[in-house]
N, C-alpha and C positions, 0 to 999 in steps of 0.2 A: 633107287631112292632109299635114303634112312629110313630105316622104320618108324624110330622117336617121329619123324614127320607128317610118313605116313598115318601114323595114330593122332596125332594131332591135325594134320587135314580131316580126316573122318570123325573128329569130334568137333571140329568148327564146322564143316558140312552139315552136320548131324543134326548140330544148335543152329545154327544161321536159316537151315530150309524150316527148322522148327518158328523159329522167330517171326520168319518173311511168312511163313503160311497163316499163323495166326494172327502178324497183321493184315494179310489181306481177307482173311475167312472171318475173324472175330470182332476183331479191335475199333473201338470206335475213332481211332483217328479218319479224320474228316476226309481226308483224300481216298479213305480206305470205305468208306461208308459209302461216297459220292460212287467211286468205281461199283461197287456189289450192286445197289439203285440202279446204274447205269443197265452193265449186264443184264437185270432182270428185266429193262424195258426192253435190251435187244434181242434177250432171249423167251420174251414172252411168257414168263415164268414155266417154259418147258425142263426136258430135261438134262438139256444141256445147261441150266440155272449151279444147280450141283457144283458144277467146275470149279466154281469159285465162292459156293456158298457151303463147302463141304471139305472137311481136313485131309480128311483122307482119300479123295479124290486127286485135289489141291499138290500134296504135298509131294504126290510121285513125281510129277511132272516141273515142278521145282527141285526137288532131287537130280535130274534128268538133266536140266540146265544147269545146274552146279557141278555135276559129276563131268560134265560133257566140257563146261567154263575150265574144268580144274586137268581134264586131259591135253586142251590146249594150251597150259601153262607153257608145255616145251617149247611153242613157237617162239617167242618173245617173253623177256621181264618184262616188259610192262604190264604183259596178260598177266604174267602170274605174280605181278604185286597189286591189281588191280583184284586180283581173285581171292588172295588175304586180305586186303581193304576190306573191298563188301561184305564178304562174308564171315569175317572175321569180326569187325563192328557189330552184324547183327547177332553173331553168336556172345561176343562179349556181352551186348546190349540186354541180354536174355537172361545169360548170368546172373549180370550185376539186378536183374530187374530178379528175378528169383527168391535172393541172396535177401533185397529190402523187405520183400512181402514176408520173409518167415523173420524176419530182425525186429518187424514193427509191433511194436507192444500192443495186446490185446485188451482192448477194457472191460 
């Protein structure tokens, strides 16, 4: 593999498990709220709650499935345009969402 690539997969990885953790650990989007509620009813706010209410828990194992998504790229393009898709999107999505929050004038 290229390296330019390689370093560019490991920075979309990097950003994309960052993005996808903090939507599902943080973010009030609504599907992402609905799920956390969810889990704490099935997990009876034990300690298994953590997994998904917790980044640093959260994000190894999202790690894990993108690292593991991105070794089976060799099977098939499709795998590995689908693996720049998703993750690529939410790394962009993080950027670009970064990029507004320090741009936006402070009053």
């Amino acid at each position: 593999m290229n390296p330019w690539v390689a370093l560019l997969a490991i920075a979309v990885g990097v950003l994309g498990v960052g993005r996808l953790t903090r939507a599902i650990v943080y973010d009030d989007f609504p599907p992402s709220m609905w799920w956390r509620q969810t889990w704490a009813r099935w997990t009876h706010d034990g300690p298994w709650l953590k997994l998904f209410t917790c980044w640093w828990c959260l994000s190894f194992w999202l790690a894990l499935i993108c690292v593991g998504w991105f070794l089976l790229t060799d099977l098939h393009p499709a795998v590995m345009y689908a693996w720049w898709i998703f993750w690529g999107a939410l790394a962009l999505g993080y950027v670009a969402a970064m990029v507004i929050e320090r741009d936006t004038p402070r009053e």
